[in-house]
C-alpha positions as CSV (number, residue, x, y, z in Angstrom):
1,X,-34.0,13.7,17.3
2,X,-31.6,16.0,17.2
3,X,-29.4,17.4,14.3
4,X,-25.4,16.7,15.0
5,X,-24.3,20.1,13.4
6,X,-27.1,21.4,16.1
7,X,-24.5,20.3,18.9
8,X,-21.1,20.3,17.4
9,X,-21.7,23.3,14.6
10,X,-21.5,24.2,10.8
11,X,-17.8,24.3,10.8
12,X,-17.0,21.9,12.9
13,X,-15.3,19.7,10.5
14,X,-13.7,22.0,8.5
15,X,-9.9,21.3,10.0
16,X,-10.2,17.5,8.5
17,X,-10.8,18.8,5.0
18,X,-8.7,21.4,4.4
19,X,-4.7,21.4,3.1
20,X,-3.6,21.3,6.4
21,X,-5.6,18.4,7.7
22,X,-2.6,16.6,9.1
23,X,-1.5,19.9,11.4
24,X,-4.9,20.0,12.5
25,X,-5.0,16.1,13.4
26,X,-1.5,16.2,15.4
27,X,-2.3,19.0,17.1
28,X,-5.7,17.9,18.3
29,X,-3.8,14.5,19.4
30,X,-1.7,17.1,21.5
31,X,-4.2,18.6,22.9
32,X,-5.7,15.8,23.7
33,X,-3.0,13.8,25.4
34,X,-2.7,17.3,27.7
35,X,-6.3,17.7,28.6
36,X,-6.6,14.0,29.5
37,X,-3.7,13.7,31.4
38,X,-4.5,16.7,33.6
39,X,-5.7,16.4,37.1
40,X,-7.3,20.0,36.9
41,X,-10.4,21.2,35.4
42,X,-8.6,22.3,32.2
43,X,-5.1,22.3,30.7
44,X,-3.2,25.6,30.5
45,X,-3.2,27.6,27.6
46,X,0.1,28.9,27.9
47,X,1.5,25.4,28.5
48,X,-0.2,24.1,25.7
49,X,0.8,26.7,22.7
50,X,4.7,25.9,24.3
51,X,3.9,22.3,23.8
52,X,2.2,22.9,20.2
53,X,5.0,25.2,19.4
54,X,8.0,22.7,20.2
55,X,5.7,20.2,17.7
56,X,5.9,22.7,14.7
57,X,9.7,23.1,15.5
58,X,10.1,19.4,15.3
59,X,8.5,19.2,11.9
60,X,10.2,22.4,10.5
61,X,7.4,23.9,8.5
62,X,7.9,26.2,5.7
63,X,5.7,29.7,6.0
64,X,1.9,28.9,6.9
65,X,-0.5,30.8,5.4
66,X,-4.7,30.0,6.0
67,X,-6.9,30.3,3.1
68,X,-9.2,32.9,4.5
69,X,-6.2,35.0,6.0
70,X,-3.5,37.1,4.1
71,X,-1.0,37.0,6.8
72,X,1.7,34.0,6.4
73,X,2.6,32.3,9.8
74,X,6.5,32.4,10.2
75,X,7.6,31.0,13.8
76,X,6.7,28.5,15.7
77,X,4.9,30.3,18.6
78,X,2.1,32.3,16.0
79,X,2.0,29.5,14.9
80,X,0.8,27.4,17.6
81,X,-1.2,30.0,19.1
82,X,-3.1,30.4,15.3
83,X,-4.1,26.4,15.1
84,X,-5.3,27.0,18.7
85,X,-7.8,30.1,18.0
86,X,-8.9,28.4,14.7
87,X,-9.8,25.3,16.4
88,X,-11.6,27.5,19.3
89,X,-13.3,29.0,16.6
90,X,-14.2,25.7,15.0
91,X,-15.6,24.1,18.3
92,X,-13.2,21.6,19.0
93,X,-11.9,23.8,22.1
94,X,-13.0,26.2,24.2
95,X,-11.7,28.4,26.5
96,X,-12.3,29.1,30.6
97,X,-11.1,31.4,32.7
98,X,-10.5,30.7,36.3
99,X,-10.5,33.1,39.6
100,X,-6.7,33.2,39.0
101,X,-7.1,34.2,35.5
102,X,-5.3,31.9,34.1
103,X,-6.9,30.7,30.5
104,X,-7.9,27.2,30.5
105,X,-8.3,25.4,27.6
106,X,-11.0,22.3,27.8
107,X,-12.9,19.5,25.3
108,X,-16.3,19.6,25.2
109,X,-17.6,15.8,25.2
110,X,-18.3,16.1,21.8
111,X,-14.8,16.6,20.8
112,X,-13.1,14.2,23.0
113,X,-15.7,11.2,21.3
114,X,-14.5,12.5,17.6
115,X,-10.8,11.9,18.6
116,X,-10.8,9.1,20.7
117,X,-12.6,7.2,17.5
118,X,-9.9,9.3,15.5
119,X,-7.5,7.4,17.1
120,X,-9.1,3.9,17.5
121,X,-8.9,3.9,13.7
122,X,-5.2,4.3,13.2
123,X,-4.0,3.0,16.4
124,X,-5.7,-1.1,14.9
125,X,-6.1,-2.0,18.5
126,X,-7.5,-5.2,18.4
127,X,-10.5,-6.3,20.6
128,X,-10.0,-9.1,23.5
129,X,-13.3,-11.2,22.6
130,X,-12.5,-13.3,25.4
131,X,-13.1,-10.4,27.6
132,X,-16.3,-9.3,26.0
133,X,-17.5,-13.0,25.9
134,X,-16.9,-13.6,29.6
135,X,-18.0,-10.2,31.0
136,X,-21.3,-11.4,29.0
137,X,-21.4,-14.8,30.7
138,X,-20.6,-13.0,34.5
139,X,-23.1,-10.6,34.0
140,X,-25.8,-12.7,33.1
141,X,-24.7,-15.8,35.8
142,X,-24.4,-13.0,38.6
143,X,-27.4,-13.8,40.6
144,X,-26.5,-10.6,42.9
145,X,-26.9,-8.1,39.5
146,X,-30.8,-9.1,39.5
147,X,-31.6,-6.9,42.1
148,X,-31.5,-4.0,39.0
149,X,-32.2,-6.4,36.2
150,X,-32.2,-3.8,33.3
151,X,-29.3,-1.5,34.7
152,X,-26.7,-4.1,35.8
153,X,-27.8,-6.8,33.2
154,X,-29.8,-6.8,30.4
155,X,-28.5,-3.0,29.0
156,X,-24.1,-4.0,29.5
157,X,-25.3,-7.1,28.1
158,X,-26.6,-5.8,24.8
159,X,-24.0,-3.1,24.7
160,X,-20.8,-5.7,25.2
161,X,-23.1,-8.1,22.7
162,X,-23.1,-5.4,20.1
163,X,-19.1,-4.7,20.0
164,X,-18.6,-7.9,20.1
165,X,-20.5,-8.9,16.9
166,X,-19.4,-5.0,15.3
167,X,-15.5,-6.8,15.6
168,X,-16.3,-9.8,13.9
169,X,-18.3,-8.1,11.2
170,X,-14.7,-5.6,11.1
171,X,-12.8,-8.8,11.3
172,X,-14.4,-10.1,8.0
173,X,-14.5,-6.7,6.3
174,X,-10.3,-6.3,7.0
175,X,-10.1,-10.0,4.8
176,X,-12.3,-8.7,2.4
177,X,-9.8,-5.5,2.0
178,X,-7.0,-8.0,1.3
179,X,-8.4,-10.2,-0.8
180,X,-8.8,-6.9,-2.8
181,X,-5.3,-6.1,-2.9
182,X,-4.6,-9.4,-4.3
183,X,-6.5,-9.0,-7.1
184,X,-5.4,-5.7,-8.3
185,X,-2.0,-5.3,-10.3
186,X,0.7,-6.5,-7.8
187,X,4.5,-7.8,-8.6
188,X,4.9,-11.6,-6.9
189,X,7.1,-9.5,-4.3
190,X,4.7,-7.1,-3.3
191,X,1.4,-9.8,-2.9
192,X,3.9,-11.7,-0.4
193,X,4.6,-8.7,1.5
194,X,1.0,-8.6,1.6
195,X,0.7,-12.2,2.8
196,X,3.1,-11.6,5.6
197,X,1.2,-8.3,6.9
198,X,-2.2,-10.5,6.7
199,X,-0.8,-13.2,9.0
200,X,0.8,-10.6,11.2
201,X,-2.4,-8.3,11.7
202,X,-5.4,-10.9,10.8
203,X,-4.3,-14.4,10.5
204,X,-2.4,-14.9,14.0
205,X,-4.1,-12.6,15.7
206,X,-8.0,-12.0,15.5
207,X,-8.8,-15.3,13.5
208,X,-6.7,-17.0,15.4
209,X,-8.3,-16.2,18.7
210,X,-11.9,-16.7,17.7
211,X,-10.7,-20.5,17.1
212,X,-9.1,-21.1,19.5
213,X,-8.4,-19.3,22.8
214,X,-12.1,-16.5,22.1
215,X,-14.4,-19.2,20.8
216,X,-17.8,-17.8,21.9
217,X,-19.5,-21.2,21.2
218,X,-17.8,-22.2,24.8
219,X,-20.7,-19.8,26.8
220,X,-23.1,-19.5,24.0
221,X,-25.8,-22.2,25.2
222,X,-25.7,-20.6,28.2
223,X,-26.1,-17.0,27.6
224,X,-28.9,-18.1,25.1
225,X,-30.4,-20.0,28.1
226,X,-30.5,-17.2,30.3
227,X,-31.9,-14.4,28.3
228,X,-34.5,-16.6,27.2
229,X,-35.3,-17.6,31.0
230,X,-36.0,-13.5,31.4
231,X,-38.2,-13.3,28.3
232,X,-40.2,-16.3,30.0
233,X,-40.0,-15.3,33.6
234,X,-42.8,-12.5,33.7
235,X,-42.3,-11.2,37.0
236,X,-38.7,-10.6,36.3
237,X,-39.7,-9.5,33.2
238,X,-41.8,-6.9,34.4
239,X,-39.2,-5.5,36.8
240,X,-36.8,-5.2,33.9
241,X,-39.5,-3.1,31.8
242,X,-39.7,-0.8,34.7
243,X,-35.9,-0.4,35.0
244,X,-36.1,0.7,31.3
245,X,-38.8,3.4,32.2
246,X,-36.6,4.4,35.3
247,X,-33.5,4.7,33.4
248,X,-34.5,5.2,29.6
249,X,-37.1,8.1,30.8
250,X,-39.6,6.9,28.6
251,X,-43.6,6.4,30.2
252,X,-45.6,4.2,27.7
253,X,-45.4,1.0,29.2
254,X,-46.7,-1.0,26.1
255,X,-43.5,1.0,24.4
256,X,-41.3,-0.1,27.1
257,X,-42.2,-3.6,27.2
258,X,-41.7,-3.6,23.7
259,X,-38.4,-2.3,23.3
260,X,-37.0,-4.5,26.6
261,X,-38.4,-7.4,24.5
262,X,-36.7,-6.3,21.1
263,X,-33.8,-5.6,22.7
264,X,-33.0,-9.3,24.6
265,X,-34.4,-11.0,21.3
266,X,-32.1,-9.1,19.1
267,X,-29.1,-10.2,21.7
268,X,-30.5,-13.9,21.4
269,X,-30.6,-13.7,17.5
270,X,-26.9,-12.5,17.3
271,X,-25.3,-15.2,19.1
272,X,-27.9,-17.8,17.3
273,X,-25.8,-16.3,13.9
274,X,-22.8,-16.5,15.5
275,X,-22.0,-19.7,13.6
276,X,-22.9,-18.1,10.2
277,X,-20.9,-15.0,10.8
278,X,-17.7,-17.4,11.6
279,X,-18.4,-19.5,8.5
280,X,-18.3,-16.3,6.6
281,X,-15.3,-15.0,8.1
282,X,-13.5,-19.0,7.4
283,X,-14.6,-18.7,3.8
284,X,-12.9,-15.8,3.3
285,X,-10.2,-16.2,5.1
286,X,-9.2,-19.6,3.2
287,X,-10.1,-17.8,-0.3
288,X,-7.6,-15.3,0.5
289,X,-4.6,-17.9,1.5
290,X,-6.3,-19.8,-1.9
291,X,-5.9,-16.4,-3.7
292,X,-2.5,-15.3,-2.4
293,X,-1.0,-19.2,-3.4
294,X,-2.0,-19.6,-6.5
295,X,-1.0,-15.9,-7.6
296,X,1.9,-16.1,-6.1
297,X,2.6,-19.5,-7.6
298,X,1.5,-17.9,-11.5
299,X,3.7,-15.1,-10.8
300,X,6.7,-16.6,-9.4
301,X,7.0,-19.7,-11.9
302,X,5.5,-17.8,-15.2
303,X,8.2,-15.5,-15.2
304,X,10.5,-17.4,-17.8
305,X,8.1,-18.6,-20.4
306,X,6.8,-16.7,-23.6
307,X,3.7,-15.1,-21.6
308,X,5.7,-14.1,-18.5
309,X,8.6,-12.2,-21.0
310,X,5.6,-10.4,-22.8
311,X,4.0,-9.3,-19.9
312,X,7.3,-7.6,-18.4
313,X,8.1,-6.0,-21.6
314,X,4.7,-4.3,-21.7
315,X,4.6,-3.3,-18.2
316,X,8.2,-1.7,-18.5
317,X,6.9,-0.2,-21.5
318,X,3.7,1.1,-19.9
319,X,5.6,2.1,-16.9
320,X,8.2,4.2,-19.5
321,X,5.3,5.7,-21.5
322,X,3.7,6.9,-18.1
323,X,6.5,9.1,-17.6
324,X,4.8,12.2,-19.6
325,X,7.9,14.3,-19.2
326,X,10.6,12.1,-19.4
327,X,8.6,10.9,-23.1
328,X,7.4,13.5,-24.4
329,X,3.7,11.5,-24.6
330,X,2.4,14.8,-26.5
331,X,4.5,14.1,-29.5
332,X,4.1,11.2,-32.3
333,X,4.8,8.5,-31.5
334,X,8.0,6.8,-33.5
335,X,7.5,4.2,-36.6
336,X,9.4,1.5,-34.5
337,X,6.9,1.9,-31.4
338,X,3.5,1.7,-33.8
339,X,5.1,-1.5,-35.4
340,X,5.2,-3.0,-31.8
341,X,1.6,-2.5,-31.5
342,X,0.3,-2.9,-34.7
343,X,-3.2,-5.4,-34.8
344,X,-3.9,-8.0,-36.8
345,X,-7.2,-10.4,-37.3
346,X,-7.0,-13.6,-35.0
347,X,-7.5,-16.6,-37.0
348,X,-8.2,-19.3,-34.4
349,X,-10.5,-19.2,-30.6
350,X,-8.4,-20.5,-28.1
351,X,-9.4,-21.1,-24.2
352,X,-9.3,-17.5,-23.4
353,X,-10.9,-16.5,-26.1
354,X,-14.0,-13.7,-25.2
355,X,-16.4,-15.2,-27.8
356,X,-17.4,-19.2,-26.0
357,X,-16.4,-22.3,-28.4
358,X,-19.2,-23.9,-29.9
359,X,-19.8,-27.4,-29.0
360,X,-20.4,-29.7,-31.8
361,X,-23.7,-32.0,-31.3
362,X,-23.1,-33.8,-34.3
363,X,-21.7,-37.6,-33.7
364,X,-19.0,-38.6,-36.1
365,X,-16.5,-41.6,-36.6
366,X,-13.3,-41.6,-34.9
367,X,-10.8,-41.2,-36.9
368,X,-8.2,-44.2,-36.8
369,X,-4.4,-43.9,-35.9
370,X,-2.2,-43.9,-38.9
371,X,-0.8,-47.1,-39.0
372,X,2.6,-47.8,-38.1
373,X,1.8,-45.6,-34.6
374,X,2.9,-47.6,-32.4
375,X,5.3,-47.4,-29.2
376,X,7.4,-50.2,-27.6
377,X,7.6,-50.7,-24.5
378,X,11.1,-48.9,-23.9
379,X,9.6,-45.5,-25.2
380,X,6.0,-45.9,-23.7
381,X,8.4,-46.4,-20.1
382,X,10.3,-43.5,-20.5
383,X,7.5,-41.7,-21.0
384,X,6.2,-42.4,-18.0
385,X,9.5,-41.5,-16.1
386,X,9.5,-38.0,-17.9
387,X,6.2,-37.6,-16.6
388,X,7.3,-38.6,-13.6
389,X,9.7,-36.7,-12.6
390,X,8.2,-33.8,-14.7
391,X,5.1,-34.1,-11.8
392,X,8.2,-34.4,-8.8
393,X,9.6,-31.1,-9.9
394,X,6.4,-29.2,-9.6
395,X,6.0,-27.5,-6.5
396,X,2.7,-29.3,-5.4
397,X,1.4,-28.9,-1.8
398,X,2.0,-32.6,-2.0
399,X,5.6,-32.1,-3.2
400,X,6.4,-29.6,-0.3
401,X,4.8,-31.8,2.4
402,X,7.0,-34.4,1.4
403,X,10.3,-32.3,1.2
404,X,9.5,-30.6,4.6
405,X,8.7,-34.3,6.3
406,X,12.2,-35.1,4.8
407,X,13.4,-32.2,7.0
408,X,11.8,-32.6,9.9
409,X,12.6,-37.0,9.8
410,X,15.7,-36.0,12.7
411,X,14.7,-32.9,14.5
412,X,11.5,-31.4,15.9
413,X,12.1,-28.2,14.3
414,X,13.6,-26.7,11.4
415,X,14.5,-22.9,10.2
416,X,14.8,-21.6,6.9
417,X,18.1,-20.2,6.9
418,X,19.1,-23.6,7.6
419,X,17.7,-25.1,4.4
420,X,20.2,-25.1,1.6
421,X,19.8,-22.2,-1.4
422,X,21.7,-22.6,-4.2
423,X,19.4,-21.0,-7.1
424,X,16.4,-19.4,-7.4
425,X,14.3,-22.8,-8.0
426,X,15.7,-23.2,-4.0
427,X,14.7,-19.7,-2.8
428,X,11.3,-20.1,-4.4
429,X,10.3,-23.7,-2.6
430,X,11.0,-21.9,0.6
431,X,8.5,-19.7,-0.2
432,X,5.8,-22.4,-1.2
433,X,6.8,-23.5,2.3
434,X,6.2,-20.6,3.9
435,X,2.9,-20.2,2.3
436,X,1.7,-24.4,2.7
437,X,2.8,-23.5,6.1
438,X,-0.2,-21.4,6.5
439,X,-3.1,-23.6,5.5
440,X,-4.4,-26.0,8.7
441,X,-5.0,-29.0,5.9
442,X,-0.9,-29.3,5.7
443,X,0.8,-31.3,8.6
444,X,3.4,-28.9,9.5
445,X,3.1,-25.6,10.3
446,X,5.3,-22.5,9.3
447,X,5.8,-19.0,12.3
448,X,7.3,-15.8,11.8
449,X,10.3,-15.3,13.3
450,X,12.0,-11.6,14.0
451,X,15.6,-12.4,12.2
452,X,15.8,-11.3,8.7
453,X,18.5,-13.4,6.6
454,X,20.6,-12.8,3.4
455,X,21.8,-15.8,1.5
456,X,22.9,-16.4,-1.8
457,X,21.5,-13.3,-3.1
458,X,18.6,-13.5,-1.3
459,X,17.1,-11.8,1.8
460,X,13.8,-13.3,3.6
461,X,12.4,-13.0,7.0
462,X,13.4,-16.0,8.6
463,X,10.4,-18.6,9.7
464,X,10.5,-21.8,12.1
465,X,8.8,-25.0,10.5
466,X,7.6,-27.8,12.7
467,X,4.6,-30.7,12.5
468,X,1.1,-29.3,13.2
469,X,-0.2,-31.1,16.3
470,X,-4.0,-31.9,16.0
């Protein structure tokens, strides 16, 4: 096998680690955009240090200076025509000259690979399953492609079978990363900024297609039908074996039969796991909208009691004491601070409590009531109002479902700037409608909308609310 730096060379990657990684980057996308768009063999050299030059007069750059040079890089032109030699001399370019003389500059296939997956990470382009999923199903339907078995079948098969399956595995690993950022120290704000980018980049788009619109379980008998009928055919099975040897180069049989067979069973085992892969990716999406609720809910209604005031007095404190210059952490700290934090011995083990409770074995007598313990019926009633309306005044998924049906009794729709805010107690049940709104077990069903509103204080991205048809 051979070595990558044997192709692409020791300091090939040098410009992605070093200070100026992000030059490098932007003008390898420059490049890039000018070598792909040309019709010629090459693009122009002189064309392309004019185009890299008006980039570093765009971003106004201060002196550049390389760490292996003494020189510092003043205007715009040395400049561009340094990043192009250094990236010549790194083998990400070279250079041809043609019988006009002219110096081209071109990507060796190498290069144009490492920046086209450059780019596919940052741009997030999402794949179309549906695509993949029916080019599978045409090719293997097509009796025409038979003809070449291996060629126009069995290998684009595999290949579109493999990024399909390396998207949903992505798809699952991108929840993962948010359920993540849930977890970690976030203000109520900032894990509902969160939530919206979720539903905007995971939730409405890629989930939402493989459920509905990109459900491979639609062709899956099939394609599982077909491959199978080529493992079992033996005459077509032989002419796909020597398509391999054709086309792979390789000239063991026994090897080739081998790896034809490995590769249409490994095919048939991914869609058979389809099913668990999908079950994966629905646990984790409904732990995260589980996750994001209920911290949203602790942070957004704990805010007033004792434990909520504690914990913003020591996070502004933390936040204050992280300041090294502004506090002078290097020096004593004062009597009055220490006293804040001064520890005591805990006399009681409460729920939270590291050490576990012991449970008691031992059977004893119940202790009676004190006599005279008794409540009439008027107090025993309005204890059961007060817990009552105590339970109405949570914001329950019940609760919400039953406010929104309320809304939605006289019109098919509803937005929230139209619902009423006149405290905070208002503003935050439009949130827990938002974020109900989101779950497929509620009946109604909450989508982003472009407008953002400010009312009463408050400013949200307005949403439209309306039943969920099943």
């Amino acid at each position: 096998m051979t070595e990558l730096f044997d192709i692409v060379g020791e300091d090939f990657f040098r410009p992605l680690t070093s200070l100026l990684k992000t030059i490098y980057v932007d003008c390898l996308n420059i490049i890039y955009e000018s070598y792909r768009t040309e019709l010629s063999y090459g693009a122009d050299r002189d064309v392309l240090v004019a185009k890299l030059a008006d980039y570093f007069e765009s971003i106004a750059t201060v002196d550049i200076q390389f760490e292996d040079e003494t020189e510092s890089l003043k205007d715009s032109k040395s400049k561009a025509s340094t990043f192009l030699r250094k990236l010549k001399e790194y083998g990400w370019v070279e250079y041809d000259i043609g019988n006009d003389q002219k110096i081209r500059v071109i990507m060796p296939n190498y290069s144009v690979s490492m920046i086209q997956t450059l780019g596919s990470i940052t741009s997030r382009k999402e794949m179309e399953y549906q695509s993949e999923i029916s080019a599978i199903y045409s090719l293997l339907t097509n009796e025409e492609l038979l003809s070449r078995p291996y060629v126009q079948v069995v290998k684009p098969v595999y290949d579109h079978t493999l990024a399909l399956f390396t998207e949903l595995k992505k798809l699952n690993t991108s929840i993962r990363k948010y359920i993540e950022e849930i977890t970690s120290d976030k203000s109520a704000e900032e894990i509902l900024d969160n939530f919206f980018t979720y539903h905007e980049e995971v939730g409405s788009k890629a989930y939402h297609r493989i459920k509905t619109n990109d459900n491979v379980s639609r062709f899956r008998n099939t394609i599982i039908r077909r491959l199978q009928d080529m493992l079992e055919d033996r005459e077509r099975f032989e002419l796909i074996v020597q398509g391999y040897m054709n086309i792979e180069g390789a000239n063991d049989r026994d090897d080739a039969t081998e790896s034809v067979h490995g590769l249409i069973a490994e095919t048939i085992d991914r869609f058979k796991s389809y099913d668990d892969i999908v079950d994966e990716i629905d646990r984790r999406h409904s732990k995260y909208i589980r996750n994001a609720v209920e911290r949203a809910k602790f942070l957004l209604l704990n805010s007033n009691n004792a434990e909520g005031k504690i914990s913003k007095i020591l996070q502004y404190m933390a936040c204050q004491f992280n300041r090294d210059e502004e506090n002078n952490l290097t020096e004593d700290a004062t009597d009055d601070i220490c006293r804040i934090f001064s520890i005591f011995p805990q006399g009681f083990l409460s729920g939270e409590s590291l050490k576990a409770i012991p449970i008691s074995k031992k059977i004893t007598d119940v202790d009676e009531l004190a006599e005279g313990f008794v409540l009439t019926d008027e107090e025993r009633e309005f204890r059961r109002l007060a817990i009552i309306e105590k339970n109405k005044n949570r914001f329950s998924k019940k609760n919400i479902s039953a406010y929104v049906e309320e809304l939605l009794e006289k019109k098919p729709t509803v937005r929230a700037s139209e619902i009423e805010v006149a405290s905070r107690r208002d503003m935050i049940r439009i949130i827990f409608i938002y974020l109900y709104g989101k779950e497929d077990k509620t009946g109604y069903m909450a989508n982003n909308l472009e407008e953002v509103i400010e009312k009463e204080g408050f400013r949200f991205r307005d949403f439209e609310i309306k039943r969920r048809i099943r």
